[in-house]
Phi, psi and omega in degrees: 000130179272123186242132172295348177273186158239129147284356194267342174263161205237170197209091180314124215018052196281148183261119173329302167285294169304341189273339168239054084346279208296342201277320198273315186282336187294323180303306205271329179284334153262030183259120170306012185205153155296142167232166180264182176300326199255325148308300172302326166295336192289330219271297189279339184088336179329131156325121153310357183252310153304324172304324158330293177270011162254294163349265169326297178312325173273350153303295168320327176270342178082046168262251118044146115256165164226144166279088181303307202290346158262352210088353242219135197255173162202169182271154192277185174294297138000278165328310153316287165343325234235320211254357147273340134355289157306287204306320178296003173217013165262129211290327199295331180286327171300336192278314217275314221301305168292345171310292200283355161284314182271009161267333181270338201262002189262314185267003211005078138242156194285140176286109188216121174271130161188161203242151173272159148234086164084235182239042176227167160247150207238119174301094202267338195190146175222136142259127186257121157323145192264015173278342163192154205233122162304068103070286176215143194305167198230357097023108174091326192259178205220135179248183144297151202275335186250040150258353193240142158283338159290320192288347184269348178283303193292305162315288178332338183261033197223169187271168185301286180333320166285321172300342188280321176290336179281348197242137192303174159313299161281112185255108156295139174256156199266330165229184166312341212255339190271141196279124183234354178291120152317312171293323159282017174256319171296264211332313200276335180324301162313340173285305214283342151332315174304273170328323184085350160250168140255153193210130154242186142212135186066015172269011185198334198188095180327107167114334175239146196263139176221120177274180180190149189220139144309167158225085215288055178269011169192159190227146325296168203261126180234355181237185183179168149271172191153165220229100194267136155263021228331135190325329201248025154239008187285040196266162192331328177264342184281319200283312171302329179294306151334338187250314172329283192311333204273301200256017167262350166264281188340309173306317194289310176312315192288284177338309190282322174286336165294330183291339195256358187048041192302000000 
């Protein structure tokens, strides 16, 4: 199981409670499962007796849920609520929404709003082609930033030396295909510097091509867009109408958040 902390970082004038408060809901929100009190202690090191009684506590609030008959904690409705909340009240998704709705209806292909966070990117809005309908929102979940075109869009604005502190040692690859050489990930960054876009195929998702434009309303630059294709609709005039559409909604976004005074 992959945990978004470090326990290994010490966190200057951290409140004792609350800090494994938020460490025990990042654990459970990143587990593909419920788990049990003995996976989790294991996981954060905590007294079991205290991990016990913030479980209850956070259960009793609807941060939590529990499987009594299993055992077994997960995370609650309450999180949702918090994290529909975020998006219904952050101006860039307020800005982009009708943006990326008149781009999927220009190009019809699915759409993606997402902000990096640390050295990945976190998805805030999808528009779906109307060529295929998406099972589960991709909305909330978080991929790595140099397997993806939003995050090599987002990265591309940053100098080399800033991408290495952000990006782990180890660039995992998520397909065959995905750029894990540190060098050959700055060469391609550099391209897309050039360019004003980012693009893969096949690096995040076996079959599909993907562009992303930054959206430079503030420095540094955390949020981008993107465009998923499938490979056998990708050809050279279909792909420019896509980079088209991409960086003429970037331009309408920025405007509109500068105009608005985010």
């Amino acid at each position: 199981m992959a945990s978004p902390i470090d326990k290994g970082t010490a966190r200057p004038g951290a409140v004792k409670s609350a800090d494994r408060t938020v460490e025990l809901l990042e654990v459970l929100s990143a587990s593909d499962r419920r788990l049990t009190l003995t996976e989790l202690h294991r996981e954060l090191s905590y007294p079991k007796s205290s991990l016990y009684m913030l479980l209850q506590t956070l259960v009793a609030r609807g941060w939590v849920e529990v499987d009594s008959d299993r055992g077994t904690y997960g995370i609650g409705v309450r999180a949702l609520l918090v994290g529909t909340s975020y998006l219904d009240h952050d101006p860039v998704v307020r800005a982009a929404i009708r943006v990326m709705e008149q781009v999927r209806q220009e190009i019809n292909e699915t759409v993606h709003l997402a902000r990096l966070d640390g050295a990945d990117v976190v998805y805030l809005a999808s528009r779906e082609s109307e060529h295929h309908l998406r099972v589960v929102s991709r909305v909330g979940r978080r991929l790595p930033a140099h397997s993806t075109s939003l995050g090599k869009a987002v990265l591309s604005t940053r100098t080399p030396e800033e991408v290495d502190l952000i990006l782990p040692d180890v660039l995992a690859p998520l397909t065959p295909n995905t750029v894990t050489d540190r060098a050959a990930l700055h060469e391609q960054l550099a391209g897309f510097r050039n360019v004003g876009y980012a693009h893969e195929r096949e690096e995040n998702t076996p079959g599909l091509g993907c562009f992303a434009v930054a959206l430079p309303y503030r420095n540094p630059v955390l949020d981008a867009m993107s465009c998923s294709v499938p490979l056998g609709r990708l050809d050279p005039e279909h792909e420019r109408q896509v980079v088209a559409a991409l960086l003429d909604a970037a331009r309408t976004i920025t405007e509109l958040l500068r105009q608005f005074g985010r």
